[in-house]
N, CA, C and O atoms as a GROMACS GRO file, in nm:
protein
  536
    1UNK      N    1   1.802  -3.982  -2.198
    1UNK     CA    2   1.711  -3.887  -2.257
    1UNK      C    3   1.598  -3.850  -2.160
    1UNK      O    4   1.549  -3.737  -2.169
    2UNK      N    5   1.550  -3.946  -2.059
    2UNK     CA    6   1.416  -3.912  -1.966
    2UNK      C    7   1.491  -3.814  -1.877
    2UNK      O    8   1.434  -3.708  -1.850
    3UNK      N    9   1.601  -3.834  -1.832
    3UNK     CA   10   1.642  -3.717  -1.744
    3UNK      C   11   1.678  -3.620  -1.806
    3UNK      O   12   1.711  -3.545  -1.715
    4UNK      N   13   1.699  -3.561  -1.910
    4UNK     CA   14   1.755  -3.399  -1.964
    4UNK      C   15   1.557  -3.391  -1.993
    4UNK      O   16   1.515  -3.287  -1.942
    5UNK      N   17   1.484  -3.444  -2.035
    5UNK     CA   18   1.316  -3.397  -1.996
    5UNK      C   19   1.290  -3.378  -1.886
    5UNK      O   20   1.266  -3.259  -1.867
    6UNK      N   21   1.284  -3.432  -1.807
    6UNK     CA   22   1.260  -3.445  -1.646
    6UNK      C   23   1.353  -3.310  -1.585
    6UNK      O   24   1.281  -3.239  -1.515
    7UNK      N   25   1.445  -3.276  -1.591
    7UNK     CA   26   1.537  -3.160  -1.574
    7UNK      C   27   1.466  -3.060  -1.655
    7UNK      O   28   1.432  -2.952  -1.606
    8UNK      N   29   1.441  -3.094  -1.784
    8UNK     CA   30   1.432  -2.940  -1.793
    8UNK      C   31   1.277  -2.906  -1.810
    8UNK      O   32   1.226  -2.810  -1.867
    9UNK      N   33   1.212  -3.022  -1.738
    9UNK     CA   34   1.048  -2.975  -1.702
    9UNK      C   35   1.040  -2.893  -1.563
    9UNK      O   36   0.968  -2.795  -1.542
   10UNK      N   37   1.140  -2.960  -1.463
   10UNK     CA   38   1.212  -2.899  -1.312
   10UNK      C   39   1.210  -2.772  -1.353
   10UNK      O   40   1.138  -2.689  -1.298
   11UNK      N   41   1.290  -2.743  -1.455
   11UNK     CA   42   1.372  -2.593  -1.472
   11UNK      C   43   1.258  -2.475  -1.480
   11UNK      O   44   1.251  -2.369  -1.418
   12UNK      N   45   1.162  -2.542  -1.592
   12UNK     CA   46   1.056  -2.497  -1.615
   12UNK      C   47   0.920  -2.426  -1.507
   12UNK      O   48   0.864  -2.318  -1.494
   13UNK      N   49   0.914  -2.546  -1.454
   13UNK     CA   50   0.838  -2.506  -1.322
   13UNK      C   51   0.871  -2.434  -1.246
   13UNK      O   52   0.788  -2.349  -1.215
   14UNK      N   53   1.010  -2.432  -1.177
   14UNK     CA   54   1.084  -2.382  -1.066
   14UNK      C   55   1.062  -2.212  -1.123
   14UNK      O   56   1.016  -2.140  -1.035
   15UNK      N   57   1.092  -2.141  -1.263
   15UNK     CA   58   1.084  -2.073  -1.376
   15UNK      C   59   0.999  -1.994  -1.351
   15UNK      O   60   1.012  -1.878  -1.312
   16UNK      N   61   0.915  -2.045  -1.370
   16UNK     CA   62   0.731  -2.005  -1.330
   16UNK      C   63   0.729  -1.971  -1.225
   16UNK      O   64   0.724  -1.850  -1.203
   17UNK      N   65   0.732  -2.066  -1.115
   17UNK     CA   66   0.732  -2.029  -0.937
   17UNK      C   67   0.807  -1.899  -0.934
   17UNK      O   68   0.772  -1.814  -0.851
   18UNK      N   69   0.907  -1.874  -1.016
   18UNK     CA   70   1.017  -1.721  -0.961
   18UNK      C   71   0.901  -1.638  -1.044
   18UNK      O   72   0.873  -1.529  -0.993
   19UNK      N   73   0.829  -1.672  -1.166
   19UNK     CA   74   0.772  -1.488  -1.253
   19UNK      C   75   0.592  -1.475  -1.134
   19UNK      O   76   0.516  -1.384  -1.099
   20UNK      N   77   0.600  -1.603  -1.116
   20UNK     CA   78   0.440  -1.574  -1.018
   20UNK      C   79   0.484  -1.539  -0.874
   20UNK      O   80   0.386  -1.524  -0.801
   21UNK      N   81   0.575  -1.526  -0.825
   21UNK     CA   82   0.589  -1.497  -0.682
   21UNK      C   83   0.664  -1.306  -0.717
   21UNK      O   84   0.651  -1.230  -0.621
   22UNK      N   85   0.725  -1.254  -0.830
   22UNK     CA   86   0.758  -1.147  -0.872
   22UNK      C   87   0.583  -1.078  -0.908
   22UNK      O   88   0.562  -0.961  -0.877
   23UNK      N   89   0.495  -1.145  -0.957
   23UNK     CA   90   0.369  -1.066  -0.968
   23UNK      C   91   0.264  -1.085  -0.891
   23UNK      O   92   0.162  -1.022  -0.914
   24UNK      N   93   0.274  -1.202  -0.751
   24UNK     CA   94   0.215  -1.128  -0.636
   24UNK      C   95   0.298  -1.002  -0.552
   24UNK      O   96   0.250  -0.935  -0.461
   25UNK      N   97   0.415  -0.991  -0.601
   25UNK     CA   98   0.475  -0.901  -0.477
   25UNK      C   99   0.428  -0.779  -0.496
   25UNK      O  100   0.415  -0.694  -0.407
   26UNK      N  101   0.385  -0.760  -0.670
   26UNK     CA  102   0.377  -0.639  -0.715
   26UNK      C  103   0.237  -0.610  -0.678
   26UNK      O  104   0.197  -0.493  -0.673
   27UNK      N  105   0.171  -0.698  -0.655
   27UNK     CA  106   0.017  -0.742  -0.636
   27UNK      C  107  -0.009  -0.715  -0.536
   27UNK      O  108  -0.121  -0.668  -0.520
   28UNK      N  109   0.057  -0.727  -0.448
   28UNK     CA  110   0.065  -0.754  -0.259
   28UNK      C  111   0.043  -0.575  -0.275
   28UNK      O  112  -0.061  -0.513  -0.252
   29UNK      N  113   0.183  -0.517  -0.326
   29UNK     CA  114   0.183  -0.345  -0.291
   29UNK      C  115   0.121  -0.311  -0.346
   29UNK      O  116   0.099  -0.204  -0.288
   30UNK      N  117   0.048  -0.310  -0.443
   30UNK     CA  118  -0.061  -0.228  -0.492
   30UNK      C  119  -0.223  -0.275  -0.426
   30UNK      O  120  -0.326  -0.208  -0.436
   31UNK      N  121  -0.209  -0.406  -0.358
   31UNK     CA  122  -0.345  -0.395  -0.263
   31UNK      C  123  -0.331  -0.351  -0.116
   31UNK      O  124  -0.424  -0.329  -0.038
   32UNK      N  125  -0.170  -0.340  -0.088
   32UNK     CA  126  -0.159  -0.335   0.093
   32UNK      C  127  -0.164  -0.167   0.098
   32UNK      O  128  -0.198  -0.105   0.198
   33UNK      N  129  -0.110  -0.086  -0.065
   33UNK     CA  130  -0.151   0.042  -0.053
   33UNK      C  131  -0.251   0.085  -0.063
   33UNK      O  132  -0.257   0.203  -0.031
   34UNK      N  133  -0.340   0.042  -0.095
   34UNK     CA  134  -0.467   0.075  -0.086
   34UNK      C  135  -0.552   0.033   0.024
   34UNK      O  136  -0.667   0.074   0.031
   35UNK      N  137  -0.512  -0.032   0.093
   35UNK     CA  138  -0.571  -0.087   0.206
   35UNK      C  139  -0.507   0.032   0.290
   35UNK      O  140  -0.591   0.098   0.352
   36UNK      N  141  -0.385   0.069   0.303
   36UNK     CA  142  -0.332   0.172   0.406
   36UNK      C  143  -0.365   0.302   0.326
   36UNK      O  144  -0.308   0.402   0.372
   37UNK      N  145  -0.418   0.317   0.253
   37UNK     CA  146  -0.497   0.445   0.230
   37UNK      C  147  -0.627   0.465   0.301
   37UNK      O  148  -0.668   0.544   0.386
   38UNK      N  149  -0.689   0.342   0.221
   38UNK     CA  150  -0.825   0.371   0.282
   38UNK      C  151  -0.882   0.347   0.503
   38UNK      O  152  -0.991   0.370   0.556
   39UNK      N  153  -0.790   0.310   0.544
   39UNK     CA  154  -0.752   0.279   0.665
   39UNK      C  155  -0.689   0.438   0.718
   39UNK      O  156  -0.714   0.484   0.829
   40UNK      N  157  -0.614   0.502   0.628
   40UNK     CA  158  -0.540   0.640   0.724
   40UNK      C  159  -0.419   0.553   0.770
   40UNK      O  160  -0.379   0.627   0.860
   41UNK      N  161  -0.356   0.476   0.770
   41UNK     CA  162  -0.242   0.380   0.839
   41UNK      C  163  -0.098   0.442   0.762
   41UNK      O  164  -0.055   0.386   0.661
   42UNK      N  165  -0.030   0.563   0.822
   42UNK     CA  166   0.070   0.576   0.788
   42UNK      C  167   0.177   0.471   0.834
   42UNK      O  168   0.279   0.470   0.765
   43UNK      N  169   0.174   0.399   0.918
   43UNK     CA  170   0.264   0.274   0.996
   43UNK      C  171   0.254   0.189   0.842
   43UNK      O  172   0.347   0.166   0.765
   44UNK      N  173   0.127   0.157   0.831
   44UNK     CA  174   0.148   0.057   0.680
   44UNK      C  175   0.194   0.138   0.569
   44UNK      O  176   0.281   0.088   0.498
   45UNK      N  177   0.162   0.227   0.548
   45UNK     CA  178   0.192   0.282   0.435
   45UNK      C  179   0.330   0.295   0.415
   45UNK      O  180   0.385   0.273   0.307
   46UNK      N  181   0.384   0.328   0.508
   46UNK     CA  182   0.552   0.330   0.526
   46UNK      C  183   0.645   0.237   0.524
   46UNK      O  184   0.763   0.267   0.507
   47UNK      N  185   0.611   0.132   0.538
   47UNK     CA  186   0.646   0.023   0.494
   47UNK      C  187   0.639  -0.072   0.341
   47UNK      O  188   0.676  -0.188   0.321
   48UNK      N  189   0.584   0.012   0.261
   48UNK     CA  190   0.588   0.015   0.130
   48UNK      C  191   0.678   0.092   0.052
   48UNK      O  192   0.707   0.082  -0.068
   49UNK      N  193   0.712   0.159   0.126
   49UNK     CA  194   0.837   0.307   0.048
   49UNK      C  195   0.977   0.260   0.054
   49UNK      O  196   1.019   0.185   0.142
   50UNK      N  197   1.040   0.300  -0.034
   50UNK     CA  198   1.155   0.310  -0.060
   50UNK      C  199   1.220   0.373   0.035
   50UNK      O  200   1.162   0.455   0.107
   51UNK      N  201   1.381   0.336   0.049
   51UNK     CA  202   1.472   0.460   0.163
   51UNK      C  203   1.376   0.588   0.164
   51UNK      O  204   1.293   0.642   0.236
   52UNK      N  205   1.440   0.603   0.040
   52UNK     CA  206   1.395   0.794   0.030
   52UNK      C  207   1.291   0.786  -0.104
   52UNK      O  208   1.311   0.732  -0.212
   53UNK      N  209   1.176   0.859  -0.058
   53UNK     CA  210   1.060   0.839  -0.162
   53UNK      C  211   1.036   1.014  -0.191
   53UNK      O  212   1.066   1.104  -0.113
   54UNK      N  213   0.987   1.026  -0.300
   54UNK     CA  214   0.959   1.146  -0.340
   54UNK      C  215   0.780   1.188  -0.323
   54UNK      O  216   0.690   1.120  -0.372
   55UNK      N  217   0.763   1.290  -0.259
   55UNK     CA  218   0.642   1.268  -0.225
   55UNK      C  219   0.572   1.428  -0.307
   55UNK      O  220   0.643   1.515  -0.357
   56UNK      N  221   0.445   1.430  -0.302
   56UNK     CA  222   0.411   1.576  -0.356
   56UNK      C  223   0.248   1.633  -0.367
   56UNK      O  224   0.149   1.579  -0.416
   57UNK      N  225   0.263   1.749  -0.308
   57UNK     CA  226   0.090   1.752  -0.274
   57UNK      C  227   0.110   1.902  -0.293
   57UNK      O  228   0.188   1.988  -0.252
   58UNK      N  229  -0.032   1.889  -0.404
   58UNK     CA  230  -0.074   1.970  -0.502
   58UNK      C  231   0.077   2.100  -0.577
   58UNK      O  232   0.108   2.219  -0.582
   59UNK      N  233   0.107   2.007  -0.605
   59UNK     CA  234   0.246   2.082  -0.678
   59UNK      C  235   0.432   2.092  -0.645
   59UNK      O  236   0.537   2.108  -0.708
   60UNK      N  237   0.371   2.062  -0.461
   60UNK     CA  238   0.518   2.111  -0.384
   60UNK      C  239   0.584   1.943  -0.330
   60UNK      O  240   0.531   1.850  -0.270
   61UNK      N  241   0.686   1.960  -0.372
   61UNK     CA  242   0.768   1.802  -0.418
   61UNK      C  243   0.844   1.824  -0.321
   61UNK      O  244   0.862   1.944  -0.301
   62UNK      N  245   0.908   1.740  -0.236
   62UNK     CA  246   1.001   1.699  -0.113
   62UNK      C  247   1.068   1.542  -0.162
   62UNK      O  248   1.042   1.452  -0.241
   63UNK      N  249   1.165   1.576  -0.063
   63UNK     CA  250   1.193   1.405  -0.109
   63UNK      C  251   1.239   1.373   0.076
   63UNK      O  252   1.293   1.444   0.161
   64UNK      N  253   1.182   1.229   0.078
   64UNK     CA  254   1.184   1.243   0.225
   64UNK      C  255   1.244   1.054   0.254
   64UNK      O  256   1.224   0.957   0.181
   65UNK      N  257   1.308   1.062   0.365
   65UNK     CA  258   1.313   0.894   0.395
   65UNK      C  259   1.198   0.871   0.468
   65UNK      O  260   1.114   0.949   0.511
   66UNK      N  261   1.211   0.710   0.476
   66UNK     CA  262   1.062   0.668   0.527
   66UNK      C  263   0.996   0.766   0.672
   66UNK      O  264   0.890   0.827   0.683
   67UNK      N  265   1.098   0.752   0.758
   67UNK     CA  266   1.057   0.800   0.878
   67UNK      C  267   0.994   0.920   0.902
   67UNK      O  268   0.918   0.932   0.998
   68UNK      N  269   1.024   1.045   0.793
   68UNK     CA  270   1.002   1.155   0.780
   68UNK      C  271   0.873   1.163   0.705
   68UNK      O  272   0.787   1.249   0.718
   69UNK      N  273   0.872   1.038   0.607
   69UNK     CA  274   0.713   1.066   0.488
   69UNK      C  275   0.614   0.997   0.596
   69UNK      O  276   0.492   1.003   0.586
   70UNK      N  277   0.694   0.920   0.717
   70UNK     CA  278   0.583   0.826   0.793
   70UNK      C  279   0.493   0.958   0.880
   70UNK      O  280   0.375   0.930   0.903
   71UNK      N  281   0.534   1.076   0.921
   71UNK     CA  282   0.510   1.150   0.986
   71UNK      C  283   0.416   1.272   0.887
   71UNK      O  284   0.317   1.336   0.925
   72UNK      N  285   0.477   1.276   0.764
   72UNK     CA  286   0.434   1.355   0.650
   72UNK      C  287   0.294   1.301   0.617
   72UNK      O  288   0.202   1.377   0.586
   73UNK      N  289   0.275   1.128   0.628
   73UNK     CA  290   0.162   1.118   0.574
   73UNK      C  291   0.050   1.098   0.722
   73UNK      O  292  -0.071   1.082   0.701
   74UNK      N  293   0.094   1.100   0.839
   74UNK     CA  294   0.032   1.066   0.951
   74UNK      C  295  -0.060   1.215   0.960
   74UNK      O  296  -0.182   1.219   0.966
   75UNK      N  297   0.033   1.337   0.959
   75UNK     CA  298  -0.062   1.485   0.917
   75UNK      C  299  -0.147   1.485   0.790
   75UNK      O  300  -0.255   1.543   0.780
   76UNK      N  301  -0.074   1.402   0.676
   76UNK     CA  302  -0.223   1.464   0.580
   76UNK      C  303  -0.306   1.390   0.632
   76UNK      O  304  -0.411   1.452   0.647
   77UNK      N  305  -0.314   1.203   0.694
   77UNK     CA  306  -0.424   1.123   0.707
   77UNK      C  307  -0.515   1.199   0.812
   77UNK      O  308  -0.634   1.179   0.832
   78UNK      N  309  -0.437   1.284   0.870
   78UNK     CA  310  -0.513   1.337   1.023
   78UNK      C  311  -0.625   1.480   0.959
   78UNK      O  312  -0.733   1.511   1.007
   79UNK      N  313  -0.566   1.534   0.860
   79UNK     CA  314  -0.637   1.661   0.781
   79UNK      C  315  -0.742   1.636   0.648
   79UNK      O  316  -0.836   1.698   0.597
   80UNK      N  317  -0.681   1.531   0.626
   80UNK     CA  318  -0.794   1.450   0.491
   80UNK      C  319  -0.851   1.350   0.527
   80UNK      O  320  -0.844   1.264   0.440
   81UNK      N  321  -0.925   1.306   0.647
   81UNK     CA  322  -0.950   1.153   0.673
   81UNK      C  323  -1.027   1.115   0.547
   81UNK      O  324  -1.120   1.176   0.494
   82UNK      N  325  -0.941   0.952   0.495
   82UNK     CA  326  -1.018   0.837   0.376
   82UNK      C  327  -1.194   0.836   0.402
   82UNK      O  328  -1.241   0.811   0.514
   83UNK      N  329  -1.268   0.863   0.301
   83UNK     CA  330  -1.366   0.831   0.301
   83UNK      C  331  -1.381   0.724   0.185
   83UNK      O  332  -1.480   0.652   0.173
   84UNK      N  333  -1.303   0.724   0.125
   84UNK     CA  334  -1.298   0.622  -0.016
   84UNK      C  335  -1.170   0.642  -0.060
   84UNK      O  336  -1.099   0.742  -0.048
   85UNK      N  337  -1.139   0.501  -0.128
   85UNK     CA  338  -0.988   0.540  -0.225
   85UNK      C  339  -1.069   0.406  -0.327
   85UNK      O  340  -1.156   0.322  -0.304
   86UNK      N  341  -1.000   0.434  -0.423
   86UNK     CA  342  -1.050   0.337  -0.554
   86UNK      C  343  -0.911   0.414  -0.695
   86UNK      O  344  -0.859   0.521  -0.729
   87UNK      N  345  -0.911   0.277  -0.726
   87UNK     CA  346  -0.792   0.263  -0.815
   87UNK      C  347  -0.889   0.330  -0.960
   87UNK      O  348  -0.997   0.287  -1.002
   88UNK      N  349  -0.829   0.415  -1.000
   88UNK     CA  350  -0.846   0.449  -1.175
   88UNK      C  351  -0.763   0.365  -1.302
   88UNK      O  352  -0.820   0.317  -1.400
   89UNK      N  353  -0.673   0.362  -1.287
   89UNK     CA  354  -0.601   0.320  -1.393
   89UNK      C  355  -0.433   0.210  -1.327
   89UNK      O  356  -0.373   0.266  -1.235
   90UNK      N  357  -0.393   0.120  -1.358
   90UNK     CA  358  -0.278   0.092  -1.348
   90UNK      C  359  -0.142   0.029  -1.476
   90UNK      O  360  -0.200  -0.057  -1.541
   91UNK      N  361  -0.085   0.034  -1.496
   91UNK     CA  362   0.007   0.031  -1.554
   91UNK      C  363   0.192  -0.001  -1.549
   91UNK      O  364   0.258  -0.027  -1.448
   92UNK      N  365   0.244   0.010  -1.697
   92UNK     CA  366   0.398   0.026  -1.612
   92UNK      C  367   0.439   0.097  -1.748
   92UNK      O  368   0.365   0.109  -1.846
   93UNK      N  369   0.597   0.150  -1.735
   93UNK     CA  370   0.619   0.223  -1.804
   93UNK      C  371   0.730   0.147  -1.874
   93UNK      O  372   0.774   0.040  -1.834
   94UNK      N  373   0.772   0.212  -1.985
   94UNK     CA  374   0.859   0.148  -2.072
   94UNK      C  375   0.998   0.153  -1.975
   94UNK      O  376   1.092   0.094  -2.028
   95UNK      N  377   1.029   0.212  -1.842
   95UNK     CA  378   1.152   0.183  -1.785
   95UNK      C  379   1.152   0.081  -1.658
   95UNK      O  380   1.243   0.054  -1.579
   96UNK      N  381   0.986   0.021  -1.669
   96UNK     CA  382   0.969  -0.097  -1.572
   96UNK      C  383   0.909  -0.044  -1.452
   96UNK      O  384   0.846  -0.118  -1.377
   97UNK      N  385   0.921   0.058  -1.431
   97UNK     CA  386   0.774   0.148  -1.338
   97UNK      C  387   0.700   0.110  -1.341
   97UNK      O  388   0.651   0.143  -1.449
   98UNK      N  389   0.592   0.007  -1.258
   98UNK     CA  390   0.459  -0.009  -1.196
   98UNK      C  391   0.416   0.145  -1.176
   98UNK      O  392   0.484   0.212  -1.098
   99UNK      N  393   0.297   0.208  -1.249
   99UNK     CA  394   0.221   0.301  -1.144
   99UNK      C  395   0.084   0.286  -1.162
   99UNK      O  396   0.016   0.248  -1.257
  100UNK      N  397   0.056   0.328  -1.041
  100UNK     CA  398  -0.156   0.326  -1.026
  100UNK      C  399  -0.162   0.475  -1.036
  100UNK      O  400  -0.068   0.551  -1.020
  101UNK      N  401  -0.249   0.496  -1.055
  101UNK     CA  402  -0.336   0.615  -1.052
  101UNK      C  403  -0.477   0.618  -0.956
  101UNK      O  404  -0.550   0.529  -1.000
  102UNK      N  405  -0.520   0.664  -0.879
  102UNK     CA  406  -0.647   0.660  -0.805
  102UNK      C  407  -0.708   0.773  -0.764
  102UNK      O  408  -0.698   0.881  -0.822
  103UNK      N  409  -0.772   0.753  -0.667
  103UNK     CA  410  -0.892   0.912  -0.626
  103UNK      C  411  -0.901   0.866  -0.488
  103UNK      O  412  -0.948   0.756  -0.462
  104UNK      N  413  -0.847   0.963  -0.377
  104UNK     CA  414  -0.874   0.983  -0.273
  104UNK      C  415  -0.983   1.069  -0.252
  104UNK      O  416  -0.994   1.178  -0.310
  105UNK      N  417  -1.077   1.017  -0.159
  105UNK     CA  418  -1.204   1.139  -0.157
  105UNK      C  419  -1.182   1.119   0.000
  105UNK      O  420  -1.175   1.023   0.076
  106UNK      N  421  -1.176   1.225   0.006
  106UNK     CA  422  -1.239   1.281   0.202
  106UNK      C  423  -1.336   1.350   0.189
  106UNK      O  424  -1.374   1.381   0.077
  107UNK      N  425  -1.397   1.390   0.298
  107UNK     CA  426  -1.530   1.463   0.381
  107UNK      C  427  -1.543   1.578   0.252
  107UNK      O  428  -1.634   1.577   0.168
  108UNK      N  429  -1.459   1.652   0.256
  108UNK     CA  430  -1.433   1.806   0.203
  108UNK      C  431  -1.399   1.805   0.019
  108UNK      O  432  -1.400   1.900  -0.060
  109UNK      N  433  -1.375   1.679  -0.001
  109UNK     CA  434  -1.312   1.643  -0.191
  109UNK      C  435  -1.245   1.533  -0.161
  109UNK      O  436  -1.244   1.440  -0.079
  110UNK      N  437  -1.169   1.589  -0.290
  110UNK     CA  438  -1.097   1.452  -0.331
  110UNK      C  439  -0.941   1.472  -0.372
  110UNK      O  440  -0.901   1.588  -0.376
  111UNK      N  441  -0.883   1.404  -0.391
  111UNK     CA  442  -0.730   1.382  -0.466
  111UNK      C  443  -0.706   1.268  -0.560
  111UNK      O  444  -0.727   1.149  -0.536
  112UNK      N  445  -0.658   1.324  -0.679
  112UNK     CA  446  -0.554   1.187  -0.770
  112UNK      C  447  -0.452   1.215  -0.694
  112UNK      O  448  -0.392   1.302  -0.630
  113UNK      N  449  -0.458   1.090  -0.732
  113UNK     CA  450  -0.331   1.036  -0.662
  113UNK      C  451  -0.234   0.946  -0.764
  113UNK      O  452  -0.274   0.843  -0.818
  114UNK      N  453  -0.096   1.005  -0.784
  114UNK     CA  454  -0.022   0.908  -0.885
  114UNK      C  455   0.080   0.848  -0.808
  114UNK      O  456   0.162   0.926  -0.760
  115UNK      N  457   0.098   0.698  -0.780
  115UNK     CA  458   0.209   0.638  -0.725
  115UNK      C  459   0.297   0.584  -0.848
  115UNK      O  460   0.230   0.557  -0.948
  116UNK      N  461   0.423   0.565  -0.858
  116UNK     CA  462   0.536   0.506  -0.893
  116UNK      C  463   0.590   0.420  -0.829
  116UNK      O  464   0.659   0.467  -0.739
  117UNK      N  465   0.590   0.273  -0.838
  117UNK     CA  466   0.633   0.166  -0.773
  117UNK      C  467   0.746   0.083  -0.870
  117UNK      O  468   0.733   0.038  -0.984
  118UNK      N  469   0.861   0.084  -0.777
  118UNK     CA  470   0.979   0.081  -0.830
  118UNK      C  471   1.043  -0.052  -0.760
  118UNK      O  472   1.039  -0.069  -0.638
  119UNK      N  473   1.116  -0.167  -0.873
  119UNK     CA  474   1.196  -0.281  -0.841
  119UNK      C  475   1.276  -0.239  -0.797
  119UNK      O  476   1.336  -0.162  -0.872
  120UNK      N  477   1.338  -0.255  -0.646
  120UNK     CA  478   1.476  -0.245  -0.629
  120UNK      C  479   1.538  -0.374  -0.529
  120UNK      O  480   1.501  -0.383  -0.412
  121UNK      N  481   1.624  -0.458  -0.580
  121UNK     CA  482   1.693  -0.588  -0.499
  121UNK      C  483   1.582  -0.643  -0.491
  121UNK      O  484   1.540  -0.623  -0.378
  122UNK      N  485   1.476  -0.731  -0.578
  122UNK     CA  486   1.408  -0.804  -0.612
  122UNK      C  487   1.273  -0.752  -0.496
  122UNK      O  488   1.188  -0.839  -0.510
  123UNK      N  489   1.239  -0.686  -0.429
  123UNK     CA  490   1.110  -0.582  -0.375
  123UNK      C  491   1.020  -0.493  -0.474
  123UNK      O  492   1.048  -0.448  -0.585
  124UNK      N  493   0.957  -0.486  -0.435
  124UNK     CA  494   0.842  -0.352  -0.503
  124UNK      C  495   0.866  -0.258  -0.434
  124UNK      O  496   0.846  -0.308  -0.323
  125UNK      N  497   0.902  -0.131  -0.411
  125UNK     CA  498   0.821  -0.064  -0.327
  125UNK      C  499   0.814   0.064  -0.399
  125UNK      O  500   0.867   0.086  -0.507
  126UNK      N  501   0.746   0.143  -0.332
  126UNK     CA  502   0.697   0.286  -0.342
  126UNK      C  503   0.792   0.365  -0.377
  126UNK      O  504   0.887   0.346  -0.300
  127UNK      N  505   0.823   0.472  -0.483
  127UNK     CA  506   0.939   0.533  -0.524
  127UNK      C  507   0.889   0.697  -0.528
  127UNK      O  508   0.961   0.794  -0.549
  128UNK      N  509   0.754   0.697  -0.503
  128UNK     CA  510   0.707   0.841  -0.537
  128UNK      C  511   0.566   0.833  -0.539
  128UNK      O  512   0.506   0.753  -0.612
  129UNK      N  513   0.497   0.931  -0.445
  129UNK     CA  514   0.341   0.960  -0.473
  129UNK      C  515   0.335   1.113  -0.469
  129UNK      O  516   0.388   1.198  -0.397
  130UNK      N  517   0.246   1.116  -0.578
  130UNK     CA  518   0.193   1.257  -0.590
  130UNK      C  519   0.036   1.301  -0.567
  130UNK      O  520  -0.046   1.284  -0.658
  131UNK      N  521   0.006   1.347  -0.468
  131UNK     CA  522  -0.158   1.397  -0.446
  131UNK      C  523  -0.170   1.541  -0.506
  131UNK      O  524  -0.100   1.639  -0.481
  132UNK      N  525  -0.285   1.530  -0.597
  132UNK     CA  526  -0.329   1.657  -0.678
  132UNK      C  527  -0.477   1.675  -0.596
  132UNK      O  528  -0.541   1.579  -0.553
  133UNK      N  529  -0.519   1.822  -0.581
  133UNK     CA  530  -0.672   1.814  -0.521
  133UNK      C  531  -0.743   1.817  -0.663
  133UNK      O  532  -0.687   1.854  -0.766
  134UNK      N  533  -0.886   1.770  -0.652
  134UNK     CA  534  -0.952   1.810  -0.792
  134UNK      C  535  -1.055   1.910  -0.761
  134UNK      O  536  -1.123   1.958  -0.852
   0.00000   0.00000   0.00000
């Protein structure tokens, strides 16, 4: 009887260790993106995205693989330099979508910004950002 307790206190723990290492990962990308926002770091930022991420600024939607959004976001960081980014709202959706919501402000305004962060093969990453100007 001490060992089927002892086993299934193991099971238990080990249990835990897998749902807390699944909600730093999610934790990790929603602070390493914001860190490569407010930095201008398309190199980091790109490394958060999915193959092919859907990207979209102020209305006009592309869908691009990393290498192409790495270059996509290296021109907006170069035309909007970060003066602030700060998270508004975060959430997930009833199909398991992580998304933040935030406010990019540069020199000239600002942007919401809506990301979609998507599980795929036990990762987080980036599945779609949309920049609106306000």
């Amino acid at each position: 009887m001490k060992i089927h307790y002892t086993l299934f206190a193991f099971l238990i723990l080990v249990m835990s260790i897998g749902v807390l290492s699944v909600a730093e990962s999610q934790t990790d990308v929603i602070n390493n993106l914001r860190a490569a926002l407010k930095a201008g770091s398309s190199r980091d930022l790109v490394k958060l995205f999915n193959n092919q991420v859907e990207m979209s600024f102020d209305g006009e939607k592309s869908g691009y693989s990393r290498t192409q959004a790495e270059f996509v976001m290296r021109d907006f960081f170069r035309k909007y330099p970060c003066t602030e980014f700060q998270y508004i709202h975060q959430g997930s959706s009833r199909q398991g979508l992580t998304y933040v919501i935030g406010k990019y402000t540069y020199e000239g305004g600002s942007f919401r910004v809506l990301v979609y962060i998507k599980k795929i093969n036990n990762d987080y990453l980036i599945d779609l950002m949309d920049f609106s100007k306000e």
